[in-house]
C-alpha positions as CSV (number, residue, x, y, z in Angstrom):
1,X,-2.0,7.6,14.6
2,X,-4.4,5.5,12.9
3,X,-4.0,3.2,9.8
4,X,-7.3,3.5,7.6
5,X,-8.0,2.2,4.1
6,X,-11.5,3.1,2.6
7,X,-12.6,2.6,-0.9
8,X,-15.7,0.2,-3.5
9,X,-15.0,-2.5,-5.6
10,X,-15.8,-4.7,-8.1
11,X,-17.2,-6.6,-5.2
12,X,-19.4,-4.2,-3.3
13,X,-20.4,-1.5,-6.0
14,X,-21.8,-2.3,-10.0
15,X,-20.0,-0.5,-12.8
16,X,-22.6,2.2,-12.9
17,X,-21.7,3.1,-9.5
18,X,-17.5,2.7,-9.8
19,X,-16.9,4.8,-13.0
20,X,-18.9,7.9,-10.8
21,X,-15.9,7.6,-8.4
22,X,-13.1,6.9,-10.6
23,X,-10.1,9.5,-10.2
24,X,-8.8,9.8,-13.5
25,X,-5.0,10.7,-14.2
26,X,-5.8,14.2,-14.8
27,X,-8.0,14.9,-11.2
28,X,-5.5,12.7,-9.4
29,X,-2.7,15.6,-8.1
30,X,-6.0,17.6,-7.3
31,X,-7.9,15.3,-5.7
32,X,-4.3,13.9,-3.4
33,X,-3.9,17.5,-1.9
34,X,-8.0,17.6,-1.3
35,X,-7.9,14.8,0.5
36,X,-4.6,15.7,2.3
37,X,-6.0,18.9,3.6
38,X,-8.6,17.1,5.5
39,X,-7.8,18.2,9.1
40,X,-7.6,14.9,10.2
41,X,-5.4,13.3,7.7
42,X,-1.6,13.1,7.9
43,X,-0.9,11.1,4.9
44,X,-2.6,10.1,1.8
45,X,-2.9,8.1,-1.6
46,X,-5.7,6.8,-3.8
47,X,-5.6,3.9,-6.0
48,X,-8.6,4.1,-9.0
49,X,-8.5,1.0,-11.3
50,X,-11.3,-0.4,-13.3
51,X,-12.1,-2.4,-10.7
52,X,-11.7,-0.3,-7.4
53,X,-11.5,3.2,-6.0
54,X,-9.6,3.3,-2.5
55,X,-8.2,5.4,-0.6
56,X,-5.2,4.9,2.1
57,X,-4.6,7.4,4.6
58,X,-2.3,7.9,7.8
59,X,-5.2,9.8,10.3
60,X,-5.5,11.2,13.9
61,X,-8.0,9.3,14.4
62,X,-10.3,6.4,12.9
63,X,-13.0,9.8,10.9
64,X,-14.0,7.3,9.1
65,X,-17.2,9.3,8.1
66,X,-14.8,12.5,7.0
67,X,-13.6,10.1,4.2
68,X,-16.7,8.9,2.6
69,X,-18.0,12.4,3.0
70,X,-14.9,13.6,1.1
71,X,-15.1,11.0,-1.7
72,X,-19.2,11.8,-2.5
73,X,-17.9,15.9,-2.5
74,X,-15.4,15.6,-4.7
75,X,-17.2,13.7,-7.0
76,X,-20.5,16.0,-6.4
77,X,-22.2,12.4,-5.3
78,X,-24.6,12.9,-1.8
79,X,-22.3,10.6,0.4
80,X,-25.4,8.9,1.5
81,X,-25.8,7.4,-2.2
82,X,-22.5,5.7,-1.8
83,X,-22.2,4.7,1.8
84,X,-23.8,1.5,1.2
85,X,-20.8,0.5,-1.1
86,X,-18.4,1.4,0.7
87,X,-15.7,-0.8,2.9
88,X,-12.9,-0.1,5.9
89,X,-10.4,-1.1,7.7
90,X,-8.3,-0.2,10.2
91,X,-5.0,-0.2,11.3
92,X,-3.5,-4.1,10.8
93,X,-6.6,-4.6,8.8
94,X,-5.9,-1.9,6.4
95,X,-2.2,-3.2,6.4
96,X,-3.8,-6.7,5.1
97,X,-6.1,-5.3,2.6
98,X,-3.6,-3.2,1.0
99,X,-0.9,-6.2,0.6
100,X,-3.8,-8.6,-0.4
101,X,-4.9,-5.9,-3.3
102,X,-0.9,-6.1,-4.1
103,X,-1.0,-9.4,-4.1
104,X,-4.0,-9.7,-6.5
105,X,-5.8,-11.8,-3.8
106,X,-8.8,-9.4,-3.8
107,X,-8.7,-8.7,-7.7
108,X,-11.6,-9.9,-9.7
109,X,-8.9,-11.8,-11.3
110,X,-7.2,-14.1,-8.4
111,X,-3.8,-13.2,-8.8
112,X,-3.3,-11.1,-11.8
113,X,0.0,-8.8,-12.0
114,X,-1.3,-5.5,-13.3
115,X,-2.8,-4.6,-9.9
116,X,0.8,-4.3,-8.5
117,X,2.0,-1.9,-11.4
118,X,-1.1,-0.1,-10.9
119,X,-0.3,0.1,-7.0
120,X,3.2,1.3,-7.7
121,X,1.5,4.5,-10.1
122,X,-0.4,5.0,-7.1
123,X,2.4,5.4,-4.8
124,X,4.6,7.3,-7.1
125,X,1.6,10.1,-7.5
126,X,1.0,10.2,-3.8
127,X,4.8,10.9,-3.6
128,X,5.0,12.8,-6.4
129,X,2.5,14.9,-5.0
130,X,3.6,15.5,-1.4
131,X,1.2,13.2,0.7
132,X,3.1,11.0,2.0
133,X,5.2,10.7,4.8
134,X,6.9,8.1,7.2
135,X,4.4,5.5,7.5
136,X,2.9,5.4,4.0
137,X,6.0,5.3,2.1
138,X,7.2,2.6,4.9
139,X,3.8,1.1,4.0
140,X,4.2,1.1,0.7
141,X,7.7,-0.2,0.5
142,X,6.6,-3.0,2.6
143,X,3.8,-3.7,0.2
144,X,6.0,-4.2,-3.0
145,X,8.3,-6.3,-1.3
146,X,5.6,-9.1,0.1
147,X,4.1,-9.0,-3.3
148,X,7.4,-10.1,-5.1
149,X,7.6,-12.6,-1.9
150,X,4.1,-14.4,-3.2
151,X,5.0,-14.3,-6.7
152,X,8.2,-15.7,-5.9
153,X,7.5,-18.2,-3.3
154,X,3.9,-19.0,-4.8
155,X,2.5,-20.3,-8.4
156,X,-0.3,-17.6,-7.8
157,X,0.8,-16.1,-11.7
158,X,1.6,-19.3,-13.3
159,X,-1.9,-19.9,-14.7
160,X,-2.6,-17.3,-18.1
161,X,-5.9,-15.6,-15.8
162,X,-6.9,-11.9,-16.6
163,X,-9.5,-9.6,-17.7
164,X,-7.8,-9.5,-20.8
165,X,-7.5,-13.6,-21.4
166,X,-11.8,-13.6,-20.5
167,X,-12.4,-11.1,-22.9
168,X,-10.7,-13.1,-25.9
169,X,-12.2,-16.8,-24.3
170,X,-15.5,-15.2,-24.8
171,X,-14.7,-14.0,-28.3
172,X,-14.2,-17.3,-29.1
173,X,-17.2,-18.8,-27.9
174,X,-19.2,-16.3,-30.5
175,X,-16.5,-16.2,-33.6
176,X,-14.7,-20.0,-33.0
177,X,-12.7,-18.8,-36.4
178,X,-10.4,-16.1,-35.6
179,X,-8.4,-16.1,-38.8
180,X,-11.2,-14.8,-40.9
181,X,-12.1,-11.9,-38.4
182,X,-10.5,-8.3,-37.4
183,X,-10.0,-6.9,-33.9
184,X,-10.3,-3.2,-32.8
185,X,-8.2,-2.1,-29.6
186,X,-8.9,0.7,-28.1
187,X,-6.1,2.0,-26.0
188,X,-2.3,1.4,-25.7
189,X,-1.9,-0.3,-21.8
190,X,-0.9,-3.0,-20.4
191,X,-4.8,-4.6,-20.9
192,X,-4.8,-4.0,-24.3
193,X,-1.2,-5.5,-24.3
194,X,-2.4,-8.8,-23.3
195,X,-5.9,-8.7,-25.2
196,X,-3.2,-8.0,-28.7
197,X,-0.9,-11.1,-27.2
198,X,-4.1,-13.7,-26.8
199,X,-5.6,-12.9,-30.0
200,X,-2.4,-13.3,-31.5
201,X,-2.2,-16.9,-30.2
202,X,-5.3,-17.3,-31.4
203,X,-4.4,-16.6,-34.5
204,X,-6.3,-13.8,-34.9
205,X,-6.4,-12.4,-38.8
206,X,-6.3,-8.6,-38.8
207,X,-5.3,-6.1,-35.5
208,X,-6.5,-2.5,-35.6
209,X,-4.9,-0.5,-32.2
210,X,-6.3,3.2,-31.7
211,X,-4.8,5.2,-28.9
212,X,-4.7,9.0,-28.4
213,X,-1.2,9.0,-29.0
214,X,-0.6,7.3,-32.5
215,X,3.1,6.6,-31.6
216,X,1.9,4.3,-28.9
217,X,-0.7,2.4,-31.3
218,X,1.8,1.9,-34.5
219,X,4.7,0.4,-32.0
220,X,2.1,-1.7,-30.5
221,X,0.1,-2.7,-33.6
222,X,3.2,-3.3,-35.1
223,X,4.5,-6.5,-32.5
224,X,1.3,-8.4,-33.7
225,X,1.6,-7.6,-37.1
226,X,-1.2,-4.9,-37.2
227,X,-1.8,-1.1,-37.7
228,X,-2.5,1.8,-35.3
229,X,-4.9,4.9,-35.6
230,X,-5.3,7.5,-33.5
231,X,-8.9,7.8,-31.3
232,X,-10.2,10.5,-34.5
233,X,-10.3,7.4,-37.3
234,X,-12.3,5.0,-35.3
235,X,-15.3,6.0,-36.7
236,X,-13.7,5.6,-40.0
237,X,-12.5,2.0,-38.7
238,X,-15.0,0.5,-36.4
239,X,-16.8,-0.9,-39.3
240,X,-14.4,-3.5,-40.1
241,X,-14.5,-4.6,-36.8
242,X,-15.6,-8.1,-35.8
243,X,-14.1,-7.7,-32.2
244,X,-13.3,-4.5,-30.4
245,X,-12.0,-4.4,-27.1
246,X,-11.5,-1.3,-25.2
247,X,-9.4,0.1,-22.3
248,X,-8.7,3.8,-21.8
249,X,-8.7,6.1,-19.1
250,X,-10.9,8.7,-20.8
251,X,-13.6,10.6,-18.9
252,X,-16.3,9.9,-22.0
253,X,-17.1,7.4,-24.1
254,X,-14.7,6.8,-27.0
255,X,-17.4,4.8,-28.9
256,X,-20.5,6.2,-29.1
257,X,-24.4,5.0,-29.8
258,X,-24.4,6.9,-33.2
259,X,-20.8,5.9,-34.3
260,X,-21.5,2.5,-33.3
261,X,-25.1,2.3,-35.5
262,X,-23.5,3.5,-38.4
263,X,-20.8,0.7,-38.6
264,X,-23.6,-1.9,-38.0
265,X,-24.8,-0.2,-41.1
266,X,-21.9,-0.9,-43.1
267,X,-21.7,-4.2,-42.2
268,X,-24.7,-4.6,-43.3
269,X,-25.6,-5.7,-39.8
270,X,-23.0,-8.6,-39.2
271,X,-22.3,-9.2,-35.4
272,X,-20.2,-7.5,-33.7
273,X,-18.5,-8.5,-30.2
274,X,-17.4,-5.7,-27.9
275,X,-15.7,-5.2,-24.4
276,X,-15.6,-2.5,-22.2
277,X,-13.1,-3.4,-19.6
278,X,-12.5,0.5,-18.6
279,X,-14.1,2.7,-16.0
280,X,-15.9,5.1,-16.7
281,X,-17.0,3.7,-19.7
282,X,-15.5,3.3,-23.0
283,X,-18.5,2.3,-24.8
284,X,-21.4,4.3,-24.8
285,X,-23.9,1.7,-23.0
286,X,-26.8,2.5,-24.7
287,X,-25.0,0.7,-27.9
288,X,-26.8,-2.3,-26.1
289,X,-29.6,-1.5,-27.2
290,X,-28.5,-2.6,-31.1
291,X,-29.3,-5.6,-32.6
292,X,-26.5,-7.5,-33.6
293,X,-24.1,-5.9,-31.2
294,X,-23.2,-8.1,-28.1
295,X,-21.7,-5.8,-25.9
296,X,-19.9,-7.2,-22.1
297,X,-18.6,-4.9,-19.2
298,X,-15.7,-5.8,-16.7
299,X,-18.9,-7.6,-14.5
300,X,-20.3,-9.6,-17.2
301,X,-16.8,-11.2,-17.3
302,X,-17.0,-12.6,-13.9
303,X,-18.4,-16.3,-15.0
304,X,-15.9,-16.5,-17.6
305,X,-13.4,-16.0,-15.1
306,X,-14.5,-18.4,-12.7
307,X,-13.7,-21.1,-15.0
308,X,-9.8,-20.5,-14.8
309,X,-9.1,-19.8,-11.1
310,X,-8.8,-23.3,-9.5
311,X,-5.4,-23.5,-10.3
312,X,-4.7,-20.7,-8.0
313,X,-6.7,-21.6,-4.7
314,X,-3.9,-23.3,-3.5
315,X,-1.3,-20.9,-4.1
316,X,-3.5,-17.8,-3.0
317,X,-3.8,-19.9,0.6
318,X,-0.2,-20.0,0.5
319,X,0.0,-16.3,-0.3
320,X,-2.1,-15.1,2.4
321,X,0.4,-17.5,4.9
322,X,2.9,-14.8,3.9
323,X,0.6,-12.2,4.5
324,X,-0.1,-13.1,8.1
325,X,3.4,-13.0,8.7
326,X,3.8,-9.7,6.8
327,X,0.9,-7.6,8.7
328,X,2.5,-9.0,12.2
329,X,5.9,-7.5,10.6
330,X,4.6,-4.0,10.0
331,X,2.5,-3.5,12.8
332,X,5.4,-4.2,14.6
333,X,7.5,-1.5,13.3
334,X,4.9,1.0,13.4
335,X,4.2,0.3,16.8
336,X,8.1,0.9,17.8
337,X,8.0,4.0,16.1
338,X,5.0,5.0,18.4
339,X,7.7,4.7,21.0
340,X,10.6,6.5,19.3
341,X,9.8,9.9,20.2
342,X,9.2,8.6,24.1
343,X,12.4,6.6,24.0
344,X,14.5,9.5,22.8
345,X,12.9,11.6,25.7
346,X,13.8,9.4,28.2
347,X,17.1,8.9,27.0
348,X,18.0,12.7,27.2
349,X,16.9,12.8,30.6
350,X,18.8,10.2,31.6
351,X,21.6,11.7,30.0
352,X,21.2,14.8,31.7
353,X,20.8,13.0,35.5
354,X,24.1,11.6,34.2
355,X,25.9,14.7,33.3
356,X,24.6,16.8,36.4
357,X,25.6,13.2,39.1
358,X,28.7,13.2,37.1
359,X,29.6,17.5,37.7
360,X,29.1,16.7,41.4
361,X,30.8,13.8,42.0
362,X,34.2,15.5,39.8
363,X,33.4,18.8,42.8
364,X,33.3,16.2,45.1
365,X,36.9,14.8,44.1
366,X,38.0,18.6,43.6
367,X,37.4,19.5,47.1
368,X,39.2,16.3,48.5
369,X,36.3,13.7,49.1
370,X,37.7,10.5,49.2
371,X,37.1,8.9,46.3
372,X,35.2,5.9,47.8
373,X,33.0,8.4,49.3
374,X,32.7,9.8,45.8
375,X,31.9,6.4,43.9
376,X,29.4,5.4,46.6
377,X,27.4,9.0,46.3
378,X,27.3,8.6,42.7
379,X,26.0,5.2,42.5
380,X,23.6,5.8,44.9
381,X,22.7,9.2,43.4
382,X,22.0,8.2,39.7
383,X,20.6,5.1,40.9
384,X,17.6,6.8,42.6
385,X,17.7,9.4,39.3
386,X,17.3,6.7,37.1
387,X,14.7,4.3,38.9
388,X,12.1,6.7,40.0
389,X,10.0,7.6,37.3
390,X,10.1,3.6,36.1
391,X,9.0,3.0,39.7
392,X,6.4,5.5,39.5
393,X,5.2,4.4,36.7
394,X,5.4,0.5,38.0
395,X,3.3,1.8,40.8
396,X,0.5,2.8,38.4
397,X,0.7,-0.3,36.3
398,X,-0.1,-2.2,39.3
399,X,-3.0,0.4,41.2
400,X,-4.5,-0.1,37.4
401,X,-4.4,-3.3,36.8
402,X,-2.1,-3.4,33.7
403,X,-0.9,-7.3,33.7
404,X,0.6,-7.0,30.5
405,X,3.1,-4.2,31.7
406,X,3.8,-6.1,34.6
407,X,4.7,-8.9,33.0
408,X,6.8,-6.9,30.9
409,X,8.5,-5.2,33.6
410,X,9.1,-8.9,35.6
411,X,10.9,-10.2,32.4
412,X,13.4,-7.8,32.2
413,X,13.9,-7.2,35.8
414,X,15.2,-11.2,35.9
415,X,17.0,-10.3,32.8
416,X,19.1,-7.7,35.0
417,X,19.1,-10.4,37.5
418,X,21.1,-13.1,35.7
419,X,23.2,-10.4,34.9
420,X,23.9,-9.2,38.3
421,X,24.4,-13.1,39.2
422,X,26.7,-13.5,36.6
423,X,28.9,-9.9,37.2
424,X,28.9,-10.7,41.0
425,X,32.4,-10.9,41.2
426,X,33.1,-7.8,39.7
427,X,34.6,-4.9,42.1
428,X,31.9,-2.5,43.0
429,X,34.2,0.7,41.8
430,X,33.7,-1.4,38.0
431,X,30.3,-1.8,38.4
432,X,29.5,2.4,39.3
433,X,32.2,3.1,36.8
434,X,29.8,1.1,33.7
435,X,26.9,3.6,34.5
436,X,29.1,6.1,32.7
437,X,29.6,7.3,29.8
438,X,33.2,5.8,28.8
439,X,34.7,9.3,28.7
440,X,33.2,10.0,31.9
441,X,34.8,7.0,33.7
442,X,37.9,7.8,32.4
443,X,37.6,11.7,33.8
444,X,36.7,10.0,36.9
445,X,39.4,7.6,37.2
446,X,42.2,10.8,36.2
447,X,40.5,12.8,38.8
448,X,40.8,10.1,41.6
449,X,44.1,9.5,40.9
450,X,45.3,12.7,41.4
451,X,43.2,12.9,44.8
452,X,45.2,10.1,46.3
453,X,48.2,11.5,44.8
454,X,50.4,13.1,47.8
455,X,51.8,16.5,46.5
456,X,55.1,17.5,46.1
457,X,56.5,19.7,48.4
């Protein structure tokens, strides 16, 4: 089984190209079983934020070209058009990536916190859905625990960095008097959450908060002092305006070219600031094109963001310390449960070599055999029973070349050394005895007993 994690990014692909690909709530039970039916996937989930489209799957085999042709169908894209943008990595690499996106050491932010809720949606709808299994929901366990362990052990959150902190820095650098101006806030997350918290601390003067459900919009509107409206009255609302900031997970734009010219109208063509941080789109792009509208995407946030991420270098080195540890942790397990299934196998056989030794030696004690005799057949016996297909497959290690495996192999054959050194003075009846089961010694001891017994006349 192979460990692969595939997906574009903020860093690889422009906004144009990542809303095309986005899996919106609605497609996202659909598009888990699509992907899950893929003949050569096991397991599956997809995380789709703003920023990033990926997809994590458990796989026969590294079909690494199955995946991006999957991703361009569902999305009716020629997989050709989004090769170029797309990233992967395999097994312990994919295991890094995924904690690092955790993490928020690959986030266009360095270390923001929403990533990690957004991981944890992604996970519930994967399980939710019935793609995962053993080593993705081991995976993804895994994953929430190391990111608590950087944001405990690291001051990678300590600085106030986000999307949502650039998008009010750079409102300030075009209105520097935020108690005379109104902001518009389209949405209800956590985004929109922080962009309501920073204007508030900058003592913004007026909040408007639209959301599809108006419930949402009053109980948030309502911590910062504000109003909510449901996604219908924005038209009737965007003219007041000075700053609108959007962040829903529609499929088309909430704001559109028209809606937005006729506020300008009404406002007799004062400026207006506007953010689009969601994907697809909010904002209708072509409201660009008006005068007196400055209009900024997640990208054109990038430089603002810049500015605030020193503080965190030090701590994200830190963080991917942990990391290192982490991956080396995982792989680990996965790799032992490689070997469950072979383990359990040999075990059974040996059990059964055991059983079958044992049934002649008690025949053995039945029909008189003295029990020395007995003892020294079954040692011998299970001894050979046990040892030959190791020794075979010694044999092989060394016609092949396998140093590794004979290293191995030497290690713990001095480890039963030292052991026999230091149980030399055992009696060799013990020592055939210990290669039983504890009921089976005991069956054996009753039985010779009663062979060297003399019978009553």
């Amino acid at each position: 089984m192979s460990l692969i994690a595939l997906g574009i990014n903020h860093r690889t692909a422009p906004v144009e190209l990542r809303e095309q690909v986005a899996i919106s709530g609605e497609r996202m039970v659909a598009a888990l079983h699509a992907l899950a039916t893929l003949p050569v996937v096991q397991e599956a989930a997809i995380l789709s934020t703003c920023n990033r489209t990926e997809l994590y799957c458990a796989m026969q085999d590294d079909a690494l070209d199955v995946l991006a042709d999957w991703l361009g169908h569902f999305h009716h894209l020629d997989p050709a058009r989004i090769r170029p943008y797309l990233y992967s990595y395999p097994n312990a690499d994919a295991v890094r990536h995924i904690l690092r996106v955790a993490g928020g050491l690959d986030s266009m932010i360095l270390g923001e916190p929403q990533i990690l809720g957004q991981m944890k949606e992604a996970y519930q709808a994967a399980a939710d859905a019935g793609t995962l299994r053993t080593a993705l929901s081991r995976l993804f366990q895994h994953t929430f625990s190391v990111a608590k362990q950087i944001r405990t052990d690291t001051a990678i959150g300590e600085s106030p960095v986000s999307v949502a902190f650039a998008a009010v820095s750079l409102a300030k650098q075009i209105f520097s008097d935020f108690e005379e101006h109104t902001a518009l806030l389209i949405g209800a997350g956590e985004t929109i959450e922080l962009s309501a918290r920073h204007l508030n601390e900058q003592k913004l003067g007026r909040l408007v908060v639209a959301n599809r459900t108006i419930e949402r919009a009053h109980r948030l509107a309502a911590d910062f002092n504000g109003y909510g409206i449901s996604l219908e009255e924005i038209p009737a609302h965007l003219a007041e305006a000075d700053i609108v900031i959007s962040a829903t997970a529609s499929s088309e734009p909430v704001v559109t070219r028209a809606m937005a010219k006729r506020a300008l109208k009404s406002r007799k063509h004062r400026p207006v600031f506007m953010v689009d941080i969601a994907v697809p789109r909010d904002i209708d792009p072509a409201v660009a094109e008006l005068e007196d509208v400055y209009l900024y995407t997640v990208d054109d946030l990038q430089e603002v963001i810049k500015e605030n991420l020193s503080s965190r270098q030090q701590a994200a080195n830190q963080a991917e310390e942990i990391i290192d540890v982490q991956v080396a942790r995982f792989m680990a397990w996965l790799r032992a449960q490689d070997a469950v299934s072979t383990i359990r196998d040999y075990r059974q056989r040996a059990e059964r070599n055991r059983d079958q030794v044992l049934a002649k030696a008690q025949q053995m004690l039945a029909n008189g055999r003295p029990p020395q005799q007995v003892l020294d057949f079954l040692a011998h016996t299970l001894t050979n029973k046990l040892t030959h297909e190791p020794s075979v497959k010694i044999r092989q290690a060394a016609e092949n070349g396998d140093a590794e495996l004979l290293q191995a192999i030497e290690a713990r054959a001095q480890a039963v050394l030292r052991l026999r050194q230091r149980d030399a003075g055992h009696d060799r009846v013990e020592r055939a005895l210990l290669l039983l089961s504890p009921a089976g010694a005991r069956q054996l001891r009753a039985l010779g007993s009663r062979a060297t017994t003399p019978q009553a006349t």
